[in-house]
KEMAR-59513 format. One line per 4 residues: number of its first residue (from 1); their letters; for each residue x, y, z of C-alpha. Coordinates in steps of 0.5 Angstrom, whole numbers. Example, Ala and Ser with C-alpha at 12.3 -4.5 7.8 and 13.67 -1.06 7.14 Angstrom:
<recs>
1> AS> 25/-9/16; 27/-2/14
</recs>
This chain:
<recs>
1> XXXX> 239/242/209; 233/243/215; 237/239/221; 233/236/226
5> XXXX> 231/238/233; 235/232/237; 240/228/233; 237/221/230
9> XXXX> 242/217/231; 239/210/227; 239/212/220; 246/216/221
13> XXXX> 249/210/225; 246/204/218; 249/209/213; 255/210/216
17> XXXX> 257/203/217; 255/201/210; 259/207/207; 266/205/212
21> XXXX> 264/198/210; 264/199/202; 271/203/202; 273/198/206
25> XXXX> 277/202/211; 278/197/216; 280/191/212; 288/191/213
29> XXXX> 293/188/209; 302/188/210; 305/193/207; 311/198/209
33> XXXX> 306/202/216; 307/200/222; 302/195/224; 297/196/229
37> XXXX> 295/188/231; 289/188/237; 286/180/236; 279/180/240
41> XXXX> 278/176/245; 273/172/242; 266/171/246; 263/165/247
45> XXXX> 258/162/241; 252/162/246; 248/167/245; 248/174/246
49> XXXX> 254/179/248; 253/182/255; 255/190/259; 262/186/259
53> XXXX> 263/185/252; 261/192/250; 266/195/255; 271/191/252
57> XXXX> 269/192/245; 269/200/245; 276/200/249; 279/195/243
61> XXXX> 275/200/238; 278/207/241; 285/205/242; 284/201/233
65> XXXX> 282/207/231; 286/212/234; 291/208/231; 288/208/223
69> XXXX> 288/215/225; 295/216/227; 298/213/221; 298/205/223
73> XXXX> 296/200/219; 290/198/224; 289/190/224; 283/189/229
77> XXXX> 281/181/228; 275/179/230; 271/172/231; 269/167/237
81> XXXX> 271/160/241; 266/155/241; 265/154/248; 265/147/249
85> XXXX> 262/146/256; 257/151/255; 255/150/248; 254/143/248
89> XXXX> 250/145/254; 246/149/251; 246/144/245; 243/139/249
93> XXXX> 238/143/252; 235/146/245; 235/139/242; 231/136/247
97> XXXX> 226/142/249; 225/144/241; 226/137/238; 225/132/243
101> XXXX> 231/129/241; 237/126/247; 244/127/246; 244/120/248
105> XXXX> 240/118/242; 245/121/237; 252/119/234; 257/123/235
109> XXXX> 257/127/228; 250/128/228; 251/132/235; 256/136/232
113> XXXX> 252/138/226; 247/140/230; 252/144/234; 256/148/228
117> XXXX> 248/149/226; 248/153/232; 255/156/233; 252/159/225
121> XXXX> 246/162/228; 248/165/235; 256/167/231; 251/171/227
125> XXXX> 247/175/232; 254/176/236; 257/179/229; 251/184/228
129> XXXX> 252/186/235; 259/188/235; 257/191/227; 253/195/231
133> XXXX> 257/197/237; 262/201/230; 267/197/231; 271/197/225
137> XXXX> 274/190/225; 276/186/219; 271/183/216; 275/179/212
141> XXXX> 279/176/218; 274/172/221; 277/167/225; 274/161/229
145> XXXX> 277/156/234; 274/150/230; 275/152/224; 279/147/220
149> XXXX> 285/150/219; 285/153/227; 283/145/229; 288/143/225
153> XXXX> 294/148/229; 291/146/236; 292/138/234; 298/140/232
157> XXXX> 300/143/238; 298/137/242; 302/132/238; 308/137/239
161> XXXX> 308/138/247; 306/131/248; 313/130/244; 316/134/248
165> XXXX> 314/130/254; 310/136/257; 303/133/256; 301/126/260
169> XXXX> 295/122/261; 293/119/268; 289/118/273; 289/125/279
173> XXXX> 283/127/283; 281/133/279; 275/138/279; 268/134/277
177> XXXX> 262/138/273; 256/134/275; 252/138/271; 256/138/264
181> XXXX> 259/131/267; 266/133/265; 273/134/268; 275/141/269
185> XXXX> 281/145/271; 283/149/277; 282/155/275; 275/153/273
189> XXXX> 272/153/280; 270/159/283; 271/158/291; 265/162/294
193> XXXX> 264/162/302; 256/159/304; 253/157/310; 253/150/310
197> XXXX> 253/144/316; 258/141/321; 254/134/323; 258/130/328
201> XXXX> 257/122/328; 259/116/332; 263/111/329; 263/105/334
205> XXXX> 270/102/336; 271/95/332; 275/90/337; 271/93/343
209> XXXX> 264/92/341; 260/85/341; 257/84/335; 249/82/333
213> XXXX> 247/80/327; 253/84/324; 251/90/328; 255/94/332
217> XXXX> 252/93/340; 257/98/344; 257/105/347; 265/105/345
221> XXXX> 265/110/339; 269/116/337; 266/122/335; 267/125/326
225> XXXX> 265/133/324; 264/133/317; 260/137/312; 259/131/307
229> XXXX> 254/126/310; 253/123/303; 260/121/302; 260/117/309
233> XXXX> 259/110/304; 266/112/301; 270/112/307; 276/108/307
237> XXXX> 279/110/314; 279/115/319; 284/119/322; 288/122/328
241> XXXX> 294/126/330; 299/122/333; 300/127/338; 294/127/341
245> XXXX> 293/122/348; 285/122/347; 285/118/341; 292/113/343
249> XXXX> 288/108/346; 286/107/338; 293/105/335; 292/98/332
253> XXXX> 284/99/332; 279/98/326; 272/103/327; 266/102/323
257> XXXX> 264/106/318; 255/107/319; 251/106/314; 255/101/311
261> XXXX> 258/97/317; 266/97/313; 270/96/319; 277/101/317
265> XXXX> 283/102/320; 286/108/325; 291/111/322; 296/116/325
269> XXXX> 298/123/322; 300/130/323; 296/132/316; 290/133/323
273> XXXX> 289/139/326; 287/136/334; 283/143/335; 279/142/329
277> XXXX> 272/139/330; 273/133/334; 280/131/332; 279/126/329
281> XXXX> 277/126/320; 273/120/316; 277/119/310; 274/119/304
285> XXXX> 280/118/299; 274/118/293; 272/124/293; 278/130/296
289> XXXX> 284/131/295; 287/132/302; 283/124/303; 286/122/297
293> XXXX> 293/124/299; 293/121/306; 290/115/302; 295/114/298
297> XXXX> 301/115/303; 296/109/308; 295/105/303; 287/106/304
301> XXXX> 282/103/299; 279/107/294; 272/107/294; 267/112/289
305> XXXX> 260/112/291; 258/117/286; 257/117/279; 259/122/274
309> XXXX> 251/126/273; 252/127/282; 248/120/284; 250/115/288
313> XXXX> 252/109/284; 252/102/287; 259/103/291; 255/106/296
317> XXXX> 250/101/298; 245/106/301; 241/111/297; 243/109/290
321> XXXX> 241/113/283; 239/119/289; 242/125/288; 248/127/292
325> XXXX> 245/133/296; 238/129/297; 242/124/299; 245/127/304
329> XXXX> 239/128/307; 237/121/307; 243/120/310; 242/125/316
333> XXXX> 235/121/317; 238/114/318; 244/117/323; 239/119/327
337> XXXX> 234/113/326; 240/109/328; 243/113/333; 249/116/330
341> XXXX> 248/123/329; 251/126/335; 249/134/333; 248/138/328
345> XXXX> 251/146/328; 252/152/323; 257/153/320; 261/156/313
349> XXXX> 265/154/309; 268/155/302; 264/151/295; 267/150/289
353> XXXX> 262/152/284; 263/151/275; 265/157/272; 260/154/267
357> XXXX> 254/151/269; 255/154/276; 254/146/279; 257/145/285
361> XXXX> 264/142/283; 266/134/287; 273/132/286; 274/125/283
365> XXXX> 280/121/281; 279/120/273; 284/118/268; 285/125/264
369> XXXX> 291/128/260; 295/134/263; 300/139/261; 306/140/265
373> XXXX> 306/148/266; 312/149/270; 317/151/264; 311/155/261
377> XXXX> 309/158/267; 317/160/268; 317/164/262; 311/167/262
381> XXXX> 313/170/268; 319/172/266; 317/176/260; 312/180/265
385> XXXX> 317/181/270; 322/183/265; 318/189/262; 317/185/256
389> XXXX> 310/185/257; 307/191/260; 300/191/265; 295/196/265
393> XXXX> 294/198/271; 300/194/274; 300/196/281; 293/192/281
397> XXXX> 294/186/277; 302/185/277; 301/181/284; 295/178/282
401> XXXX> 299/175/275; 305/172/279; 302/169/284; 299/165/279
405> XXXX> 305/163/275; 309/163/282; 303/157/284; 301/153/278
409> XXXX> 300/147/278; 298/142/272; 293/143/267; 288/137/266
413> XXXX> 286/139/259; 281/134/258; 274/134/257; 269/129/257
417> XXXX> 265/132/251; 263/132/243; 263/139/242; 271/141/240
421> XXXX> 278/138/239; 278/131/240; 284/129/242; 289/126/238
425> XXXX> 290/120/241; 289/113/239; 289/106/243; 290/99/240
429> XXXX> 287/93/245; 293/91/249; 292/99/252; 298/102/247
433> XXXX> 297/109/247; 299/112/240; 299/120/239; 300/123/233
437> XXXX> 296/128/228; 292/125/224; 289/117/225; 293/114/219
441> XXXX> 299/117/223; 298/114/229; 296/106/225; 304/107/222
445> XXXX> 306/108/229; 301/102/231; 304/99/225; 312/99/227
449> XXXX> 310/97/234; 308/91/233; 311/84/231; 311/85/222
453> XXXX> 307/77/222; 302/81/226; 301/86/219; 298/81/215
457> XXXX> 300/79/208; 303/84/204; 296/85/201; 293/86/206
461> XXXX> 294/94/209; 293/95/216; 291/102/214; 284/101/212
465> XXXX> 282/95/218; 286/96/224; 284/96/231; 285/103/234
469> XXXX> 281/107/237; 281/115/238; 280/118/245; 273/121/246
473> XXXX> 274/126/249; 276/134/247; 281/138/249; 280/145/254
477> XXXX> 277/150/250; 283/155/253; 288/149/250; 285/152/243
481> XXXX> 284/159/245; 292/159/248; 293/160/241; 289/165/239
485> XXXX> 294/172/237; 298/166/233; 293/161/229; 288/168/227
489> XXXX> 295/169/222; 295/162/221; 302/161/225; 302/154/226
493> XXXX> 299/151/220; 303/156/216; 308/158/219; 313/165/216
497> XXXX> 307/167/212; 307/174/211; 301/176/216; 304/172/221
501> XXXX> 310/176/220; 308/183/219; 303/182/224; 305/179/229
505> XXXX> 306/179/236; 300/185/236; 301/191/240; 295/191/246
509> XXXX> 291/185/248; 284/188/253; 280/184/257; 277/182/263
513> XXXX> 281/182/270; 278/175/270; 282/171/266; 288/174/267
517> XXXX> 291/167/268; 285/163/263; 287/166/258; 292/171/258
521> XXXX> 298/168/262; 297/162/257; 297/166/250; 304/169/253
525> XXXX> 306/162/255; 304/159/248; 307/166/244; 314/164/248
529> XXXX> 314/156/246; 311/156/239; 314/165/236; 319/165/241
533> XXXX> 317/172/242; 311/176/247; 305/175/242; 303/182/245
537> XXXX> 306/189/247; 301/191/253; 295/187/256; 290/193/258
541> XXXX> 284/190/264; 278/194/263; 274/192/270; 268/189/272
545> XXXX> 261/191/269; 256/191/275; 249/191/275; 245/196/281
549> XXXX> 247/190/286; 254/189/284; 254/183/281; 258/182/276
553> XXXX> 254/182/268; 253/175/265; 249/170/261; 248/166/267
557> XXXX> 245/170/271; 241/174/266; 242/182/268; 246/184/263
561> XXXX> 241/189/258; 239/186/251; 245/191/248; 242/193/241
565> XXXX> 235/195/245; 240/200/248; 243/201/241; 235/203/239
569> XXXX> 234/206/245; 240/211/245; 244/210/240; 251/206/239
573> XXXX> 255/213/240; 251/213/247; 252/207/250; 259/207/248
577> XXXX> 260/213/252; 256/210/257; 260/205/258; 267/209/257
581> XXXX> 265/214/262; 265/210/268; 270/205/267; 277/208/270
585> XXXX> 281/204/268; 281/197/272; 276/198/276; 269/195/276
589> XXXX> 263/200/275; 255/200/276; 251/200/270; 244/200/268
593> XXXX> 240/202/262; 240/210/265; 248/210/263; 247/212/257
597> XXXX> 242/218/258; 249/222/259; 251/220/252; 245/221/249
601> XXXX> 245/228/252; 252/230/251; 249/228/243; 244/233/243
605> XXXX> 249/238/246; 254/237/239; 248/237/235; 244/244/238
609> XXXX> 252/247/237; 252/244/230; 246/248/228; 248/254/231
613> XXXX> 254/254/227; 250/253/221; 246/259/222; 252/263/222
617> XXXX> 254/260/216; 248/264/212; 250/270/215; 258/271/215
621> XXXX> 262/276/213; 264/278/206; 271/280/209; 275/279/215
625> XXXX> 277/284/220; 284/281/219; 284/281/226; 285/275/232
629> XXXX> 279/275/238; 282/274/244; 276/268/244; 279/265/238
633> XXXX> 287/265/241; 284/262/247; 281/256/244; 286/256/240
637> XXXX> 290/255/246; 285/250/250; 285/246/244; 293/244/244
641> XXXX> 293/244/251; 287/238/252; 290/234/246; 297/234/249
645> XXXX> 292/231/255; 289/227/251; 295/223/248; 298/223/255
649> XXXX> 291/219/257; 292/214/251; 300/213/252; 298/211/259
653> XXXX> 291/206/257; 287/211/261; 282/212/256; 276/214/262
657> XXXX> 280/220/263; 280/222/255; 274/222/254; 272/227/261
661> XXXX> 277/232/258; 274/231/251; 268/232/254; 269/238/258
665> XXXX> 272/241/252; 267/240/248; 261/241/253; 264/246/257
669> XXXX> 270/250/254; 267/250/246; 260/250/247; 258/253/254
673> XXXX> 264/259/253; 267/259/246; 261/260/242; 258/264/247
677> XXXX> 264/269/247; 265/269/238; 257/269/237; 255/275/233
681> XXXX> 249/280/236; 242/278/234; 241/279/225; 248/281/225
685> XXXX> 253/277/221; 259/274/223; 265/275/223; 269/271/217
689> XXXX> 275/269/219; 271/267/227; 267/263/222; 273/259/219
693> XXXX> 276/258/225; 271/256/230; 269/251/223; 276/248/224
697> XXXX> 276/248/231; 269/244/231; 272/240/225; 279/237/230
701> XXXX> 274/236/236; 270/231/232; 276/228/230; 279/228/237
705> XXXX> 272/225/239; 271/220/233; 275/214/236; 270/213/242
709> XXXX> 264/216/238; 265/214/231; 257/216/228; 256/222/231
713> XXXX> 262/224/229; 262/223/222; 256/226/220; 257/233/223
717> XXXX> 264/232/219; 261/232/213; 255/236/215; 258/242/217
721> XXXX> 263/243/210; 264/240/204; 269/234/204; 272/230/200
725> XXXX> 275/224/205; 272/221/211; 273/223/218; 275/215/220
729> XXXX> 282/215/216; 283/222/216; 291/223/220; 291/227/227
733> XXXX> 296/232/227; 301/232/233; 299/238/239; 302/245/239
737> XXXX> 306/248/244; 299/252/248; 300/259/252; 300/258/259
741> XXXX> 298/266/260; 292/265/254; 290/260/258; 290/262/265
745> XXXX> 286/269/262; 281/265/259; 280/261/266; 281/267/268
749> XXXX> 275/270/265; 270/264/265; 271/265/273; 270/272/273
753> XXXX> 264/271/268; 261/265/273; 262/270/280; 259/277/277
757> XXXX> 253/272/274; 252/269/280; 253/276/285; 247/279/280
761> XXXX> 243/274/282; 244/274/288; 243/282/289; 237/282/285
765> XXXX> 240/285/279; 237/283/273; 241/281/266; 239/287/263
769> XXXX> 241/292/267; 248/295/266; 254/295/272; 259/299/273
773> XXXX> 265/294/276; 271/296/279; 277/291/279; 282/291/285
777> XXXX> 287/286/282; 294/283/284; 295/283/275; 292/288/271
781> XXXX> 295/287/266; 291/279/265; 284/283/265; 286/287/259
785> XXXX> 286/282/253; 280/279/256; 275/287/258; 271/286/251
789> XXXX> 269/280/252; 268/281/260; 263/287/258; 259/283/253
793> XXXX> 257/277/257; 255/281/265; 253/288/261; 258/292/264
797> XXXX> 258/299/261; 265/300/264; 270/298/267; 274/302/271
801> XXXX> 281/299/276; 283/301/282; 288/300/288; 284/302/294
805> XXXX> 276/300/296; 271/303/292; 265/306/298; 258/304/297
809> XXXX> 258/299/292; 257/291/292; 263/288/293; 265/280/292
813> XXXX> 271/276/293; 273/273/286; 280/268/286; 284/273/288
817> XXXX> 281/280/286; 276/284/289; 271/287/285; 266/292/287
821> XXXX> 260/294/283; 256/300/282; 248/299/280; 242/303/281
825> XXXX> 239/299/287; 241/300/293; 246/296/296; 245/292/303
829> XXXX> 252/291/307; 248/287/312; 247/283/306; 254/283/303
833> XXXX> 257/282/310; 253/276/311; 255/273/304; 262/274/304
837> XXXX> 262/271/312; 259/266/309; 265/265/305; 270/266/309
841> XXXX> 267/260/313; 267/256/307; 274/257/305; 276/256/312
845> XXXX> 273/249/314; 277/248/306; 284/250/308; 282/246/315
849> XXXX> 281/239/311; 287/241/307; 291/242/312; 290/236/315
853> XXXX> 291/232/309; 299/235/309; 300/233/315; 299/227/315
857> XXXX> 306/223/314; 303/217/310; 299/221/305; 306/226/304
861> XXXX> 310/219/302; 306/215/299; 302/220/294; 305/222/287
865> XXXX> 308/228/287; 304/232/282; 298/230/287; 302/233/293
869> XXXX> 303/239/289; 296/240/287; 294/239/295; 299/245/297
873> XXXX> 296/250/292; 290/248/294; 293/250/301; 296/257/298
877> XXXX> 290/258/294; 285/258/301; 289/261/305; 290/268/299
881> XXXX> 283/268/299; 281/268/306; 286/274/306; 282/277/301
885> XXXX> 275/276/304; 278/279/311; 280/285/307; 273/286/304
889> XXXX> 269/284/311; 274/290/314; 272/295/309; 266/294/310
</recs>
C-alpha cells in the first residue's frame, strides 16, 4: 500500500474510534483485576468544552490507558452536571431570545422541560467533543447529576445530615447574584482588586441643629468616607471608636441620615479603626456583613433597600426601581445638590464578583438552609495530612488545601432557582418545617405532629388533601457533585452493590487547581461521611490554561478555541500533544491555535520514518549476518533506559516531562540517529536481523507513545506488520536493566558526529570529501565499538589514535578528546585559534555562572540533591574542557 506524503489524521482518527468502540475495549465490568477507577469531573451542560477541559481529558486519558495497558481493569466514568446557576441562565436567555417566552410566563415543570431539552442538545456536542479528543471512557456508564437515581441520592443525603442536625435553615447575611437572583456560597465569589471611589458626606448632628420643615438647618456635622453612596438609604447608625476624643462629645447623639432624613444613633466600638477614612463609618446592617454584625451587637435597625435583581426597592425612598450603580450616581448628584458631598478621591478596593454571571456580588440577609462543616472539614483534613490522600504536586497545593479546611466556614447550600434539586423540605401554615424524602414522607410526619381530630374522619386521608407546601428552592450544584465518585456506582441509592464495591474508592482524581475546595475537598468530606473510606488515592491539578494575555480560558470570557476545529485543523493527536507538552505539572500554561503545530509536525516525523522503514522492507535480506550492530544494542539500550524514565514521570504525575522523553526518543534518538546509523547504501538490502529489530523497536515506541497519542499510533501499529491484537490493550513489559557504557558510547558518538560536522562546515570541507581524524583521547577503548559507524556518517577513510598533537592538521575540542584532522585544503591556524578562543571564552563565562550558583549557601540547601550534583558536573565538565582548549591553543 502507497502511504501518503504527510500523515492524515481525519480518516484515521473516525476509523479507529469505531473499530475501539465496536470491541468495546473501554466498557469495564468487575472482575478478578485490579480496578483502575478515574471519574470525570463532569463539566457543565452549557455548551462547549473549553482549552482547560482538553488538558484535563488528555491527562485523565494518558494515565486510563497507561493503566488498561498495564494489566488494570481500567473504568474511566464519563457524564456532566446540570450547572444550576448557569444553565437556567442560559435557559432563560434562549427562551426569551428565540421564543419570546419569560420564565415568569412559565410554571415550574414547563421550564425544567425546556431545560433537560437543553442539557440533551448541549450534553450531546459535550460527548462528541470528548469522543473525539480518543478518550477511551465507558459509554455505557454515562452518569448525570439529575438523573433519577442521582437526584434520588442527593435528597437522600439532604434528609440524612439534616437528621444529623448538621444542615439548618435560617436567616445569615450571605452573598447575593443580582443577575441570577440567587444566594451564593463563600467560595463562589471571586475578590478582585478595582479602582473605585471614596466619597466623603456630612451627616449633620441632631440635637444641635435647628430644624425647618423637617430639615436640618446647621453646619455641626461629622464627616462619613464610603465607597457605596446608594446604600446610604439603609443606614441604621453611625459608628466611632471609643478611644477617639474627636467624636467624645457625640456620646448620647443622634445624626441624620442624608437623603432620607432618619435620625440614628451614635454608637461606640472599637470594631472602627480612627486612622481609616475619617474615623467614623455609616452602618448599614443591610447590605454587609461586618454592619450587620455591629447591628446585631447595637441593637441597630435593619433596613434592605435593594431588591433581589440590584434595584432600590421602596425601603429607600429615593431612586426606587433604578439600579443600584445608576443609583449611586443619582445619589452622588443630590449630595452635592445638598451640600453633602464633602469630596470625592481614587481609591482601590476588593469587589466580589459571581464566578457565575460574573455580576458584582451584594451581601444581603436571606433565609437559607446551610450545612455545618466543621466536623466534615475536620476529616477531609486529616485524611490529607495523614497521607491517605496524596496531592500532586503537593509542595503547591497542600497549603492552599488546609488553609481552606483550617477556615471553613458554613456552606449555604440553597438557591433560589428551578433547574436542580429541589429541597426536601415541606411547610404547613403555622411554619412547621417537615424534611423528609419524598412528599408523602413528609404529610406522615405533619400527620403525626398534629392533633388526630385535625386528620378528619377515617375516611378522609390527609395524604391526598393536605396543606404543606415544598420548599422552592434548589440545592447547590456542589451539594449534588460532592457525591460524585459515590452516586456514578450508585453508592447511595444502592449501597454494597458490586460496582461500588469493585470500584470504589477510585485510584487518581485530575482537575483543576480552582476547585480545589468547590469540589475536591467536599468529594473527601462526602467519601469519609457516606464509605467511610477516602473516594480516591491521589488527586493530580493540572494548571491553568492561559490565553496570549494570561487569562485563564473559559466560556464567559469567549477566548478558548472551538476544540473540534483544532481537532480538523490538526488532528486529535496534535492537539493532545499540544496540550501535554507545555503543561509541567500544576502550573499554568499559554496556549493558542499554534500549540499544535509542534504536534503536528512531530506526526509527519513518525510518518516520514514509517515510510522509510516500509521501503526497507521490500528489500531485506534473505539471511541475517547473525551478528549485532553497535546501533542496534544501542537503542536496545536507550529504550529501556527512557522506559524506566517513563515509568518514574508517570509514578510522580509528571506526565509533561513523559512526553518530552518520549518525544527526544522518538525525535532525536530513534529517528535523527538510529535510523541513519542501521540505514543501508543506496539500491543495497538491509540487513535481516537489523530490519526485525528496528520494526520492534518501532513497534514499542508506538506503545510507549500510545497513551498520549492514541490514533497515530494504532494505525503505524497496524501498518508497519501484520497484527492480530490492538495497540490500545496490548500489555507493557517492564523495562530491562540498560548498559550504562553502551549508552555513554552511543552519547558519545552522537557528539563526536555533531562536532566533526560542525568542524567540516566550519572549515569549508564538503561532506563528499574523505578526512583522515586522529583521535588524542583519555578511553580509547570507548571509540572502538563505535569506529564503523563514526567512518560512515563524517566520510572519514581512516582512523588513527594517537597520545601526542598531530602538526599541520585542524584541530577541535570535542568533550574531553582532541581531534585533529587532516584533508586536502590547507589549514588556517589563524582561523583555528580564533575559533577555539572563541570557545574557550565560552566555557569560561560557563564555569563562571556555575561557580556562582555553587556558592550560593541558599541555592546548596534548599536544592535537590540530584540538582546539585547535576551543577557540580557541570562545573567538572567546563573546567576539563578548558584545560583541553588551552592545550590545544599551546600546540598551536
Amino acid at each position: 500500500m502507497e502511504l501518503s506524503k504527510n500523515y492524515q489524521p481525519e480518516a484515521v482518527e473516525d476509523k479507529w474510534s469505531k473499530h475501539w468502540k465496536s470491541k468495546r475495549y473501554f466498557n469495564s465490568t468487575p472482575d478478578d483485576r485490579k480496578p483502575f477507577t478515574v471519574v470525570i469531573p463532569p463539566p457543565n451542560v452549557t455548551g462547549v468544552l473549553h482549552m482547560g477541559h482538553t488538558l484535563n481529558e488528555t491527562v485523565q486519558d494518558i494515565l486510563v490507558r497507561k493503566a488498561r495497558m498495564s494489566g488494570f481493569n481500567a473504568c474511566w466514568v464519563p457524564g456532566s452536571d446540570h450547572a444550576s446557576i448557569a444553565t437556567e441562565s442560559k435557559v432563560v436567555q434562549m427562551l426569551e431570545k428565540e421564543k419570546g417566552i419569560k420564565k415568569s410566563d412559565l410554571t415550574r415543570e414547563a421550564f425544567l422541560k425546556h431545560a433537560f431539552e437543553w442539557k440533551e442538545k448541549y450534553g450531546g456536542i459535550i460527548y462528541h467533543q470528548i469522543e473525539k479528543l480518543g478518550c477511551s471512557v465507558d459509554w455505557d456508564r454515562v452518569a448525570f447529576t439529575m438523573d433519577p437515581d442521582y437526584y434520588k441520592a442527593v435528597i437522600r443525603v439532604f434528609v440524612d445530615l439534616y437528621n444529623k442536625k448538621m444542615i439548618y435553615r435560617g436567616a445569615r447575611m450571605i452573598n447575593w447574584d443580582p443577575a441570577a437572583k440567587t444566594a451564593l456560597s463563600d467560595e463562589e465569589v471571586e475578590y478582585k482588586e478595582v479602582q473605585g471611589k471614596l466619597y466623603y458626606v456630612k451627616y449633620l448632628v441632631v440635637d444641635e441643629a435647628a430644624t425647618t420643615n423637617n430639615k436640618p438647618q446647621t453646619t455641626n456635622f461629622i464627616t462619613i468616607a464610603t465607597q457605596r453612596p446608594e446604600t446610604i438609604m439603609g443606614d441604621t447608625g453611625v459608628c466611632v471608636n471609643p478611644n477617639d476624643e474627636r467624636f467624645a462629645h457625640l456620646k448620647g447623639k443622634k445624626v441624620i441620615v442624608p437623603l432620607v432624613n432618619r435620625a440614628v444613633p451614635v454608637i461606640f466600638d472599637e470594631y472602627v479603626d480612627p486612622a481609616f477614612g475619617t474615623g467614623a463609618l455609616k452602618v448599614t446592617p443591610a447590605h454587609d456583613i461586618n454592619d450587620y454584625n455591629l447591628g446585631l451587637k447595637h441593637n441597630l435597625q435593619v433596613i434592605d433597600t435593594l431588591n433581589e435583581d440590584g434595584t432600590l426597592n421602596e425601603a429607600a425612598q429615593v431612586c426606587v426601581g433604578i439600579d443600584r450603580f445608576e443609583a449611586r450616581k443619582k445619589v452622588v448628584e443630590m449630595l452635592k445638590e445638598q451640600g453633602l458631598l464633602v469630596k470625592e478621591e481614587e481609591y482601590t478596593t476588593r469587589l466580589g464578583f459571581s464566578q457565575r454571571s460574573l455580576a458584582v456580588v451584594e451581601p444581603r440577609i436571606s433565609t437559607q438552609w446551610f450545612v455545618t462543616m466543621r466536623s466534615l472539614a475536620d476529616k477531609a483534613l486529616t485524611a490529607v495530612t495523614s497521607g491517605e490522600v496524596k496531592i500532586h504536586p503537593g509542595d503547591k497545593f497542600m497549603a492552599t488545601y488546609k488553609y481552606w479546611l483550617e477556615n471553613v466556614k458554613d456552606w449555604c447550600i440553597s438557591r433560589q432557582l428551578w433547574w436542580g434539586q429541589r429541597i426536601p423540605a415541606w411547610y404547613d401554615d403555622n411554619g412547621n418545617c417537615y424534611v423528609a424524602e419524598t412528599e408523602e414522607e413528609a404529610v406522615r410526619l405533619w400527620a403525626e405532629n398534629i392533633q388526630p381530630s385535625a386528620v378528619g374522619s377515617t375516611t378522609h386521608s390527609p395524604y391526598t388533601n393536605h396543606p404543606l407546601r415544598q420548599d422552592d428552592d434548589v440545592l447547590d450544584t456542589w451539594f449534588s457533585s460532592w457525591l460524585w465518585p459515590i452516586e456514578v456506582f450508585k453508592g447511595i441509592t444502592h449501597p454494597g452493590n458490586p460496582d461500588i464495591n469493585y470500584y470504589y474508592p477510585g485510584s487518581v482524581l485530575v482537575t483543576g487547581q480552582d476547585i480545589i475546595f468547590f469540589w475536591v475537598a467536599r468529594m473527601i468530606m462526602a467519601g469519609m461521611e457516606y464509605m467511610d473510606v477516602k473516594p480516591f488515592s491521589d488527586v493530580y491539578f493540572t494548571g491553568m490554561v492561559r490565553d496570549k494575555l494570561g487569562r485563564k480560558m473559559s466560556k464567559q470570557l469567549g477566548n478558548s478555541p472551538d476544540l473540534l476545529m483544532l481537532i480538523e485543523k490538526f488532528g486529535a493527536d496534535a492537539v493532545r500533544f499540544g496540550i501535554m507538552i507545555s503543561s509541567p505539572a500544576g502550573n499554568d500554561l499559554l496556549f493558542d491555535e499554534t500549540s499544535p503545530e509542534q504536534g503536528r509536525n512531530f506526526n509527519n516525523k513518525i510518518w516520514n520514518a514509517l515510510k522509510l522503514v516500509k521501503m526497507w522492507e521490500a528489500k531485506v535480506s534473505t539471511t541475517s549476518s547473525g551478528e549485532t550492530p553497535f546501533a542496534v544494542t544501542w537503542f536496545e539500550n536507550r529504550l529501556q533506559q527512557a522506559k524506566a524514565e517513563i515509568e518514574l514521570h508517570y509514578k510522580d504525575f509528571k506526565l509533561s516531562e513523559g512526553l518530552k522523553t518520549l518525544y527526544s526518543l522518538i525525535w532525536t534518538d530513534f529517528c535523527s540517529w538510529y535510523l541513519e546509523w542501521v540505514k543501508p547504501p543506496m539500491d543495497q538490502p538491509i540487513d535481516k536481523g537489523v530490519y526485525d529489530k528496528t520494526v520492534a523497536f518501532f513497534t514499542e515506541l508506538m506503545q510507549l507513545l500510545h497513551p498520549y497519542m492514541p490514533f497515530i499510533t494504532e494505525e503505524i501499529y497496524h501498518l508497519i506488520a501484520p497484527r492480530t491484537e490492538d495497540l490500545c490493550v496490548k500489555q507493557f513489559t517492564a523495562p530491562q536493566q540498560s548498559d550504562a557504557i553502551v549508552l555513554k558510547e552511543g552519547q558519545l558518538l552522537q557528539d563526536v558526529i555533531s562536532g566533526l560536522r560542525d568542524v567540516r562546515v566550519k572549515n569549508q570541507i564538503k561532506p563528499k570529501e574523505p578526512i583522515k581524524l586522529h583521535i588524542q583521547a583519555e578511553n580509547n577503548e570507548l571509540y572502538k565499538a563505535i569506529e564503523a559507524i563514526l567512518k560512515k556518517q563524517v566520510n572519514i577513510e581512516e582512523i588513527l589514535f594517537v597520545t601526542q598533537p598531530v602538526g599541520q592538521t585542524i584541530t577541535a575540542v570535542i568533550d574531553k578528546d582532541k581531534f585533529y584532522i587532516e584533508s586536502e585544503r590547507p589549514v588556517d591556524t589563524g582561523a583555528q585559534k580564533e575559533q577555539l578562543l572563541k570557545d574557550l571564552d565560552y566555557y569560561r563565562k560557563f564555569l563562571e555562572s556555575v561557580n556562582k550558583k555553587l556558592s550560593n549557601e541558599r541555592f546548596v540547601q534548599s536544592a535537590r540533591p540530584d540538582v546539585v550534583q547535576l551543577e557540580q558536573k557541570k562545573k567538572l565538565d567546563a573546567e576539563e574542557k578548558i584545560r583541553a582548549i588551552e592545550d590545544s591553543l599551546k600546540n598551536l
